[in-house]
N, C-alpha and C positions, 0 to 999 in steps of 0.2 A: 646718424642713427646707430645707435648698441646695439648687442644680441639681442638682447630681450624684448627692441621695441620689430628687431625685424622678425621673431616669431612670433608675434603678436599679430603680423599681418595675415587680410585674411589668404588664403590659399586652401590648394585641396588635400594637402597631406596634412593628417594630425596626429602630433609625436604627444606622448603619456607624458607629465614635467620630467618625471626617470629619463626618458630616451632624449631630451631637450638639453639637460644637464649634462647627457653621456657626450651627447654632440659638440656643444658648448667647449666641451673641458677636450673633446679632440682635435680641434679647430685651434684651441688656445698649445696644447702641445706643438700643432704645425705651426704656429706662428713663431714660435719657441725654437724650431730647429733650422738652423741657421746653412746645414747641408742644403735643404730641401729648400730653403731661401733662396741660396746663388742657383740652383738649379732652374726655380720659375723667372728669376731677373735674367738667366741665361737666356729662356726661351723668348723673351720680349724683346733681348737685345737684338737677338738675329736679323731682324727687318732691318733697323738701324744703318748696320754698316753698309749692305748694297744698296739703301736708300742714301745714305751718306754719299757713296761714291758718287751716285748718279748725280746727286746736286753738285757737290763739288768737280765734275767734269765740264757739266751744262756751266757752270760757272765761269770757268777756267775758258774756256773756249770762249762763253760771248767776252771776258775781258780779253780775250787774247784777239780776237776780229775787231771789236772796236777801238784796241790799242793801236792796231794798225793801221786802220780805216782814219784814227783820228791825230796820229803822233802826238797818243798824248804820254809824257814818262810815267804820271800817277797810276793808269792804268796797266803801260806796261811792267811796272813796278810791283802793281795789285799782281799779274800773273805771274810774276816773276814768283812770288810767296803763296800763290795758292797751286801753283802746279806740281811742286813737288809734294805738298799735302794730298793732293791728288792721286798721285803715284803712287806713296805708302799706301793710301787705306785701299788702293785698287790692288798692291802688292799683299796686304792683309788679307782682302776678299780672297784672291788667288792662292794661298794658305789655309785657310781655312775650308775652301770647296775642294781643294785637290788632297789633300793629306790627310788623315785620321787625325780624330781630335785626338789630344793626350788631355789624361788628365790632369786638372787643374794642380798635384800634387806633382809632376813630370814638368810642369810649364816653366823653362827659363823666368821670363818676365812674365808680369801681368798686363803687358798692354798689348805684347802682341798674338 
């Protein structure tokens, strides 16, 4: 669906074409600015990481019980590779909630 087909929909505010155009061409400016881009991808990311961690613990731990449970190497193999990943991102969480952001323009790296 374009602009045009979703102010076409019915609803109960109605814009003059002036004020449709005004909106139109400000909506197209925010799509344009690339600050205010990483800023909205920042706020989606947030969930992400402490959901990340938690899977990748729940993870880590059932391969690391039934590595044992079963002697098998593949598994303890699997945690051998997923627990340090582990670590990191729960090391990144732990950076992130304890410290002030810096900003992006101060950031050493981009991944952490």
């Amino acid at each position: 669906m374009d602009d045009w087909e979703m102010w076409e929909m019915d609803d109960q505010v109605r814009l003059s074409p002036r004020e449709r155009l005004v909106l139109l061409q400000i909506e197209a400016n925010l799509r344009h600015d690339r600050r205010f881009a990483r800023r909205m991808a920042a706020a989606r990311r947030e969930f992400w990481l402490p959901a990340g961690v938690v899977l990748l613990a729940a993870a880590s731990v059932f391969v690391a019980v039934m590595g044992i449970r079963t002697s098998d190497p593949a598994l303890l193999w699997c945690f051998a590779l997923l627990w340090p990943l582990t670590l990191f991102q729960a090391f990144r969480l732990l950076c992130r909630t304890t410290g002030p952001r810096p900003s992006s323009r101060t950031r050493l790296t981009p991944w952490l």
